[in-house]
N, C-alpha and C positions, 0 to 999 in steps of 0.2 A: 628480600634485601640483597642477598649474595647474586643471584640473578642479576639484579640492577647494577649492582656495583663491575660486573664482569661485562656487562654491556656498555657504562659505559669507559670502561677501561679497554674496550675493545675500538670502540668508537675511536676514542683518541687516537690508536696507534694506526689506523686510519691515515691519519692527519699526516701521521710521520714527523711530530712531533717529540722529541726522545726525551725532553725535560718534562712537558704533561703529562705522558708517560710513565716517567719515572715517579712523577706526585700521585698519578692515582693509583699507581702499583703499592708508593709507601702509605699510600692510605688503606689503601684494601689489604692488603698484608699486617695492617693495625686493627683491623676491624673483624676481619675475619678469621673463624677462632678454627682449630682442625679437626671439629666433628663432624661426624659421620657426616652428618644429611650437607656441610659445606662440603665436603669431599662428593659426596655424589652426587650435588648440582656441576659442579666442574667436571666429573668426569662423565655425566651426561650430554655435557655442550662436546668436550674432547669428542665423542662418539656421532654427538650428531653433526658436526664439521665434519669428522672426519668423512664421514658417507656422503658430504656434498663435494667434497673434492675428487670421491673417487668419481661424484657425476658430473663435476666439473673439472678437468684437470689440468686444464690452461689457466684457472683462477688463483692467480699466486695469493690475494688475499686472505683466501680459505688459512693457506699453510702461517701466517704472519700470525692471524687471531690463534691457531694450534700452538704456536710457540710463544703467544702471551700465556696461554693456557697451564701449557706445561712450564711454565716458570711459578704460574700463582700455585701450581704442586711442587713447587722446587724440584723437580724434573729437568735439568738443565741438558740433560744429554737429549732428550727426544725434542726439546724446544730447542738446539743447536740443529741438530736434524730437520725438524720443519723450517726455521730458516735459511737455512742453506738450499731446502728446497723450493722456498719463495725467490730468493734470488735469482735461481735459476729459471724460473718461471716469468719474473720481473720484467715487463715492456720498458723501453727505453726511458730515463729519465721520472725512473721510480725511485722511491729513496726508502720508503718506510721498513721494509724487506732486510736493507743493510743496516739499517739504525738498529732493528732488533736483533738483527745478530751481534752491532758492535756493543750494544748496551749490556746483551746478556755475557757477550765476556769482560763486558768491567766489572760484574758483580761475582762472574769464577775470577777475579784477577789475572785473570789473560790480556793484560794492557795492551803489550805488542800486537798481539790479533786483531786485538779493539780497534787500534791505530791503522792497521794494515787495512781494513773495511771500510774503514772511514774515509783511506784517502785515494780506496777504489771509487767515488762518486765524481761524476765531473764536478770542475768550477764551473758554476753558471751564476748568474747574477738573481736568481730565481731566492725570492727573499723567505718564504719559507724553509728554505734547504738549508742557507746560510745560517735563519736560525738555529734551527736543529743540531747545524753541525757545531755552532755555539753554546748548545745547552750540552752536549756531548763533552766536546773540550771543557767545558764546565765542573761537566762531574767526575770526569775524569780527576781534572787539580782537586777536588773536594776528597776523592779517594785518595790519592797521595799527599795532600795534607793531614791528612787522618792518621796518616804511615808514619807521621814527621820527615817528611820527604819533603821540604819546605822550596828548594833551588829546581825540583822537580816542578811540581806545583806550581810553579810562579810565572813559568811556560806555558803551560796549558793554561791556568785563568789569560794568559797572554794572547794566546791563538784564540779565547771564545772574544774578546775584548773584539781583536781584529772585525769577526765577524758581526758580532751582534755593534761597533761601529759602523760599518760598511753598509748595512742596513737601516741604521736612525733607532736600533734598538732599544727600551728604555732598561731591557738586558745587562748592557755593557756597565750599568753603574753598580749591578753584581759582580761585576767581573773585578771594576776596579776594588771590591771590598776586599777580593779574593787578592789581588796583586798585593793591595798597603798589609795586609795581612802576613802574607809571607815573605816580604820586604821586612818586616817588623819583626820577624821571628827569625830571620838570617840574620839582620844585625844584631838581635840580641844575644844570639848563639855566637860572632863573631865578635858582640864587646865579652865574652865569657872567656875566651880564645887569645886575648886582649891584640885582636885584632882590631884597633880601632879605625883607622883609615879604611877599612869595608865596610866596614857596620855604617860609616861618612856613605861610603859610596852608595849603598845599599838604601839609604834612608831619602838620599839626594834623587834616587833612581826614581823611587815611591812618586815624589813629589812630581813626578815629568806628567804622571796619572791624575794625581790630586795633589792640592797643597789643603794640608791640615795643622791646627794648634799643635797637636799632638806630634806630629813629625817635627814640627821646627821645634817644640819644646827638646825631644833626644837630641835634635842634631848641635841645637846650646849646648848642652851638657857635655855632649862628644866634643865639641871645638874648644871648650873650656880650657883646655891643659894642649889645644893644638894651635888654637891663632883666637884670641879672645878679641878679634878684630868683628869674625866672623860670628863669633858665639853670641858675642852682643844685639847682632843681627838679626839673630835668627829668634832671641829672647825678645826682641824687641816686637818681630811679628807677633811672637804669642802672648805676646802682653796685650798686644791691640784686640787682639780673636777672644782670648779666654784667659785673665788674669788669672784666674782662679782653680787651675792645675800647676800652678809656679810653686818651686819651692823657693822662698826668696832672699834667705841665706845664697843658694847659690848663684842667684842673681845678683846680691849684692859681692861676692865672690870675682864675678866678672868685671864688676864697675872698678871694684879696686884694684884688680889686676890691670886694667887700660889708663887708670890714673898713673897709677906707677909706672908704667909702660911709658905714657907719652911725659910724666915729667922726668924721666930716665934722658928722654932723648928734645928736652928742651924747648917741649912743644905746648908755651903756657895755657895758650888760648883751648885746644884739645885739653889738657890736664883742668881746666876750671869748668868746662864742659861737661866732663863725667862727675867731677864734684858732685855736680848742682845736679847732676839725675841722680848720683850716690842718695841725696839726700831727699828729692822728691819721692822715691825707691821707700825707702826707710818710713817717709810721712806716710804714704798710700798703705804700708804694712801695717802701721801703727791702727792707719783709721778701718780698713778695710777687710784685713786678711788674720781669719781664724785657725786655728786649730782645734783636733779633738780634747786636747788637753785646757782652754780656755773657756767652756762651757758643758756644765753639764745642767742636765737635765732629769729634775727629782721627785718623781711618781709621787703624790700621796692618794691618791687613790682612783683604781682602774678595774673599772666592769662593765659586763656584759650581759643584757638582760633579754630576755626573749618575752615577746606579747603572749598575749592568754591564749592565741591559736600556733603558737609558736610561727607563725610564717615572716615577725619582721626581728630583726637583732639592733641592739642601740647600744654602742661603744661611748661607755662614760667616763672620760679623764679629767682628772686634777692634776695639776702639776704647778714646781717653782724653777724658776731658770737661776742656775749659779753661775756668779761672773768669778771662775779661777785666776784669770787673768789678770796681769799687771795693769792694765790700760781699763778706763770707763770701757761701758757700749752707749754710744748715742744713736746708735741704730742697733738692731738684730732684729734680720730675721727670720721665723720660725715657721719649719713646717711637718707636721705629720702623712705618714702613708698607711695603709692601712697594703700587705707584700703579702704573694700568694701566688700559686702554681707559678713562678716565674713574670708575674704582672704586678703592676701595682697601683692602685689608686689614691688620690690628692683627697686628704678630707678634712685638712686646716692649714691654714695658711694665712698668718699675721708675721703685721710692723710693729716691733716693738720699741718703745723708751725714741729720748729726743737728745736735741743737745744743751736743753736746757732740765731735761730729766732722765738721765742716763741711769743706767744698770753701775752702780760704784764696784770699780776691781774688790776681791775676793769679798763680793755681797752676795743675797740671796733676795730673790725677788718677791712681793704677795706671792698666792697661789693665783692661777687662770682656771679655767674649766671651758670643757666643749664636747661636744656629743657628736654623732654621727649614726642615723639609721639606715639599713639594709634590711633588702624583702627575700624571700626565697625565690626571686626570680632573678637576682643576682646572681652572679658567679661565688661571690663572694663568699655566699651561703652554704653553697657545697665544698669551699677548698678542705680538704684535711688540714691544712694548717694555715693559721694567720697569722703573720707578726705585725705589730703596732713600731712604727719606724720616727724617730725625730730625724729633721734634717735643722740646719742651723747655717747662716753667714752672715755680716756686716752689709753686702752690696746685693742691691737686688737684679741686677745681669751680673752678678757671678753664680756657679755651683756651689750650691748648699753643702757642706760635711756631713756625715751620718754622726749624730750625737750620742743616741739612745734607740735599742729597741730590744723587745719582748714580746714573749710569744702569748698570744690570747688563748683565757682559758674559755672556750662559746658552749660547752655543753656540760 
């Protein structure tokens, strides 16, 4: 296995690839453990490279796979050494040689040097190179986001962006995650600062990459108390995208601050205008938009049985839906997950009640019941832990609320 995995780890950097690279190095640095016999498969191939370079020694390659080598020993001083001496070795319009030098000082944090090597490569229009040098400026903001170095950061996701554009990349839409991300985290450090006009500028910047619900949702909130001209706007986008990250107190907030606005200044037709959304606003909340405090969700009874060769699981729930809430539901609906190593799977999902038989405010529903079985060929089977997840809404293109969840007792 260790053999295989250093082969083809060696493979890739080949390629000059510096993101591939970097994936099967964090794979094989997960996998492989520091005993003896992995140690002296590596330091076998160290020995047998090393004797072919002494009988080749125009072969920069040779020296590239030595200093993947001596990296997967965390030996960074003798894998700085061989690539420096692949470099030097390097025929025109080699890249792989300098990726491994710039990559192995992103990971001592020798940024500057990183940088320095990187932008000894010519420009060429050569679209592997560009990648490369994309996945590099990549990881690089990934390391300075890490730092909380977010205004750093947002530069470099900015330069891979460039590249892996220039290309047709399908790259670049990491790049932009990397951009809205540190956009997201300057403004919020900047509405903390109560710099709000940044935190405007910063969110507005985001948006030149992607427009998201989510961004115009902050940028409402921000204009709210700056120009509710503007806020209304941008509330109004993410009402269209995704109703259902609104908080709609402050939405309705905004409507009455533009009523008053425009009948301040004697503008009837605008003042009956926000009226009339004031109050379609308020209807759509009433009919549509929950909270965790308007539905719970009341186990009576929740187990886990395993078959007579133990290899399948069957999650057996009962439960009653409580309406806390001032208003009926003539809709809800409801969905279970079964959350685990960070994934989660759908294992119910119902409409419930009508408008001619609604959930009555602060009632309690019959019981429901539903099952779900799992094999030992699932993932599921082996997580250390499972939680059983309710989700709950009114509209079915809105986001569900987390209602309810507990952890499963399986063994």
């Amino acid at each position: 296995m260790i053999a295989l995995l250093v082969a083809l780890f060696l493979a890739a950097v080949a390629t000059g690839c510096s993101k591939i690279v970097a994936e099967h190095h964090a794979r094989m640095l997960a996998r492989i453990s520091n005993t003896t016999k992995d140690n002296e498969m590596i330091a076998y191939l160290i020995t047998k490279y090393t004797e072919q370079a002494q009988k080749n020694p125009g072969d920069y390659s040779i020296h590239v796979r030595l200093g993947n080598l001596y990296e997967l020993m965390f030996d960074y001083k003798h894998a700085e050494e061989q690539y420096k001496t692949a470099i030097d070795k390097s025929p025109y319009g080699v890249y792989s040689s300098y990726l491994g030098l710039a990559n192995l000082y992103l990971k001592m944090g020798k940024y500057n040097k990183a940088l320095r090597i990187v932008k000894r490569l010519k420009n060429t229009d050569h679209k592997p190179l560009l990648i490369a040098k994309g996945d590099f400026y990549m990881n690089l903001g990934d390391l300075l986001w890490q730092k909380n170095k977010y205004n750093d950061a947002v530069k470099q996701y900015k330069i891979a962006f460039f590249y892996y554009k220039k290309v047709d990349s399908n790259k670049k839409d990491s790049a932009v995650v990397g951009i809205l991300d540190c956009y997201n985290k300057i403004a919020d450090e900047d509405f903390k600062h109560h710099s709000i006009l940044k935190a405007i500028e910063s969110l507005e910047t985001a948006l030149l990459y992607k427009e998201t619900p989510i961004m115009y949702y902050k940028l409402a909130i921000l204009y709210k108390d700056v120009d509710p001209v503007v806020a209304n706007k941008y509330m109004e986008k993410t009402y269209a995208l995704d109703p259902g990250i609104i908080n709609f107190d402050i939405y309705e907030e905004i409507l009455i601050k533009l009523v008053k606005q425009y009948y301040s200044e004697g503008k009837d037709v605008e003042t009956d205008l926000y009226k009339h959304k004031l109050k379609s606003i308020k209807t759509f909340q009433k009919r549509y938009v929950i909270s965790e405090k308007d539905v719970t969700i009341n186990i009576e009874k929740l187990e886990v049985k395993n078959n007579l060769f133990k290899t399948k699981q069957t999650v057996k729930v009962k439960f009653k839906i409580e309406n806390t809430s001032k208003h009926d539901f003539n809709t809800l609906f409801v969905i279970a997950k079964l959350r685990y190593d960070n994934k989660s799977k759908e294992i119910f999902n119902h409409k419930f009640y009508t408008k001619k038989s609604p959930l009555k405010s602060r009632s309690e529903s019959p019981s429901y019941t539903f099952k779900y079985t799992y094999s030992d060929k699932d993932e599921i089977y082996t997580a250390e832990k499972v939680n059983l997840d309710f989700y709950a809404g009114k509209k079915e293109n809105m986001r569900k609320i987390p209602v309810y969840s507990v952890e499963l007792q399986r063994f």
